[in-house]
C-alpha positions as CSV (number, residue, x, y, z in Angstrom):
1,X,-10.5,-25.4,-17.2
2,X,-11.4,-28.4,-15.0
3,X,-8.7,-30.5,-17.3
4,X,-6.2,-27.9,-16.7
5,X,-6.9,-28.0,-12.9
6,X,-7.4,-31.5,-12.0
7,X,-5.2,-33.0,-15.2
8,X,-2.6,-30.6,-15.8
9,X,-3.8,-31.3,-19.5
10,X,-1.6,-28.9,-21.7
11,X,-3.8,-29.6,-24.6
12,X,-6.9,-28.1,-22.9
13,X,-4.5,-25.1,-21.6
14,X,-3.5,-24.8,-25.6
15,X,-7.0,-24.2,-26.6
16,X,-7.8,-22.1,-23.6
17,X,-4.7,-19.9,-24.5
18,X,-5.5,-19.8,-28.2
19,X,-9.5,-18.5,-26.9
20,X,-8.4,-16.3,-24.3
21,X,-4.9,-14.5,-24.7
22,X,-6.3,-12.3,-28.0
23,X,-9.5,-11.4,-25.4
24,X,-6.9,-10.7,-22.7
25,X,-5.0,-8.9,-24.9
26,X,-7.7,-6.4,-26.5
27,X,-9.5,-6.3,-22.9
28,X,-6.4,-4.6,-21.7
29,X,-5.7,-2.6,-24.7
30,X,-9.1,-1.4,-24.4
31,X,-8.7,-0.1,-20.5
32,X,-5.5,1.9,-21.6
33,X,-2.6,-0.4,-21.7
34,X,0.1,-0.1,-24.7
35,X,0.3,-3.2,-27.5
36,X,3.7,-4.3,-25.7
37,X,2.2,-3.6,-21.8
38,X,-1.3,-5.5,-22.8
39,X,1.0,-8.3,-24.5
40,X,2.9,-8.6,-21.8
41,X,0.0,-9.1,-18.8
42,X,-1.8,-11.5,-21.5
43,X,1.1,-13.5,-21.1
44,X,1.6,-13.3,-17.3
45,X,-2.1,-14.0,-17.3
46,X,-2.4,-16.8,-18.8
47,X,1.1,-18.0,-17.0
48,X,-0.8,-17.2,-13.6
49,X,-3.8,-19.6,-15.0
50,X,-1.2,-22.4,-15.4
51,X,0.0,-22.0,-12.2
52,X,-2.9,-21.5,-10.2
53,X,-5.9,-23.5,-12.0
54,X,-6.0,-25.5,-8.6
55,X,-7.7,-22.3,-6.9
56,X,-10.4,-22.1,-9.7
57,X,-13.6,-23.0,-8.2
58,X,-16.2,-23.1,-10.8
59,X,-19.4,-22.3,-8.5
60,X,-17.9,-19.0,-7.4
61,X,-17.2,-17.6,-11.0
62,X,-17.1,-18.5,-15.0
63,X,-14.1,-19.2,-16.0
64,X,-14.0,-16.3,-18.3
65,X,-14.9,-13.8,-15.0
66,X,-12.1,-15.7,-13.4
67,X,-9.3,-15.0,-16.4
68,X,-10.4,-11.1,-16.9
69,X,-10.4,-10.8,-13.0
70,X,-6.7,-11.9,-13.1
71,X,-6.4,-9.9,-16.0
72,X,-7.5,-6.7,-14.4
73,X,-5.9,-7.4,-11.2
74,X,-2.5,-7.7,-13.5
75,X,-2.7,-4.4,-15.0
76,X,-3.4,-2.9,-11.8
77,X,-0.2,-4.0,-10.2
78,X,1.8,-3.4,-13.6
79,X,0.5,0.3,-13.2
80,X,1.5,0.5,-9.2
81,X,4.7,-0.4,-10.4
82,X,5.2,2.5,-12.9
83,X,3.8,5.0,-10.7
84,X,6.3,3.8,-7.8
85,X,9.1,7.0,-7.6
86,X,12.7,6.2,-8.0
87,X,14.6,5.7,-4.6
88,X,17.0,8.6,-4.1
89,X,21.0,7.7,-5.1
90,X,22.2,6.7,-1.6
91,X,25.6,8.9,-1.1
92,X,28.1,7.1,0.9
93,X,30.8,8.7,2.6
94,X,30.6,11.6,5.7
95,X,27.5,13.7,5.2
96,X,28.2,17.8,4.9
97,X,27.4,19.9,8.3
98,X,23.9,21.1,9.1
99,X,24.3,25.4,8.7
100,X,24.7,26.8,11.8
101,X,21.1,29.0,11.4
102,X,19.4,25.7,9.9
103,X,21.0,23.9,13.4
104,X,19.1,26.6,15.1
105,X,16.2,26.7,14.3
106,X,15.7,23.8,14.9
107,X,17.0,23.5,17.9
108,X,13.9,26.6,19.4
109,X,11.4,24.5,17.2
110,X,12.3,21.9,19.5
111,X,12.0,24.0,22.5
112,X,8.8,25.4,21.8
113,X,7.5,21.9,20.5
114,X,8.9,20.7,24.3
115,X,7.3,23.8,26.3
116,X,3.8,23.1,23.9
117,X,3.6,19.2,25.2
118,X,4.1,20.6,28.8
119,X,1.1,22.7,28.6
120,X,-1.7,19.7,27.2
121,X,-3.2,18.0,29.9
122,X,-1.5,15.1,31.0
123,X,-4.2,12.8,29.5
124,X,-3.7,14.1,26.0
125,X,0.5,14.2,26.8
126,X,0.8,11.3,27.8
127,X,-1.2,9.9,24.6
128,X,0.7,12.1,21.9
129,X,3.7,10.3,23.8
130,X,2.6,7.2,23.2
131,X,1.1,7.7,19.3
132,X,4.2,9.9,18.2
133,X,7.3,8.3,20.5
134,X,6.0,5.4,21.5
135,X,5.1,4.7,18.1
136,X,1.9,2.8,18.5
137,X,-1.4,2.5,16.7
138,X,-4.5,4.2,18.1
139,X,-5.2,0.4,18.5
140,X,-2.4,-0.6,20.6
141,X,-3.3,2.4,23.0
142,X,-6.9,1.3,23.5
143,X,-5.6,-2.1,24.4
144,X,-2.5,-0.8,26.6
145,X,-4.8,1.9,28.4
146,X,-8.7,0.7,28.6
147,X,-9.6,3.3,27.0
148,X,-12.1,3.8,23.7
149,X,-10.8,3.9,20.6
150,X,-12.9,7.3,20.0
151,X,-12.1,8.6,23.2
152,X,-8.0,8.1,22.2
153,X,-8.3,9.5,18.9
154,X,-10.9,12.1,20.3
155,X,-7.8,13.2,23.1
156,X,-5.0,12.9,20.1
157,X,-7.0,14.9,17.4
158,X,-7.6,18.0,20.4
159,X,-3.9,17.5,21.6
160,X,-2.3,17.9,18.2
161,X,-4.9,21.3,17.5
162,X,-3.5,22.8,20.6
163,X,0.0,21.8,19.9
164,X,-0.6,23.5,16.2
165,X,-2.0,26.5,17.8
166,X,1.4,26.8,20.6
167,X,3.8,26.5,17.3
168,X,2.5,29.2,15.6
């Protein structure tokens, strides 16, 4: 591996690969992976080695540890990828009118949700404002306001019960 890193030697990669990608391969085959997915991330594996045997640092792992931990992390992102849902088909053109009823309701849910945000106390208001329209982390509140982070999240998690119970 050290040739590979500090040599780019392409014979020591051969013999590597020729070690390694069947391991890869039945490693991945093993943890679930089809013949043609597991032949596919071998490859990408040992690609990735080739590409990044600069960052191998031999006192922090083996160099097996180092190929099956690419390995693994490999999978992992293949099967991210296939669990990913389709984006919705994108119409173009003028979208159809809203129903009148579906227009509103919404239009006294957003009454009432107005009305509800009137009656919190103007501590916990004017922190829903800020989470929900403002669009801030709890974070970002502590640092505008001065106030603890438990004390902001305390005011937002009693604000949003009493807004839940005024909706109903």
């Amino acid at each position: 591996m050290t040739r590979i890193r500090d040599d780019q030697d392409q014979q020591a990669f051969a013999e590597l690969f020729q070690h390694f990608a069947p391991r890869v391969k039945a490693f991945l085959m093993k943890s679930g992976a089809d013949a043609t997915l597991a032949e596919e991330c071998a490859q990408e594996v040992m690609a990735t080695l080739w590409h990044k045997a600069h960052m191998f640092d031999p006192a922090r792992a083996s160099v097996a540890t180092w190929i099956f931990t690419i390995a693994r992390n490999r999978k992992i992102d293949v099967l991210r990828k296939q669990r990913r849902p389709e984006p919705e088909e994108l119409t173009w053109g003028p979208e159809a009118e809203p129903d009148q009823e579906d227009t509103l309701v919404l239009q006294q849910e957003s009454e009432l949700l107005r009305q509800a945000l009137k009656g919190l106390p103007a501590a916990q208001r004017e922190l829903i404002e800020r989470a929900y329209f403002g669009d801030l982390s709890h974070s970002q509140i502590a640092a505008e306001t001065g106030l603890p982070l438990g004390t902001i999240k305390s005011r937002i998690r009693l604000a949003l019960e009493r807004l839940r119970h005024a909706m109903k």
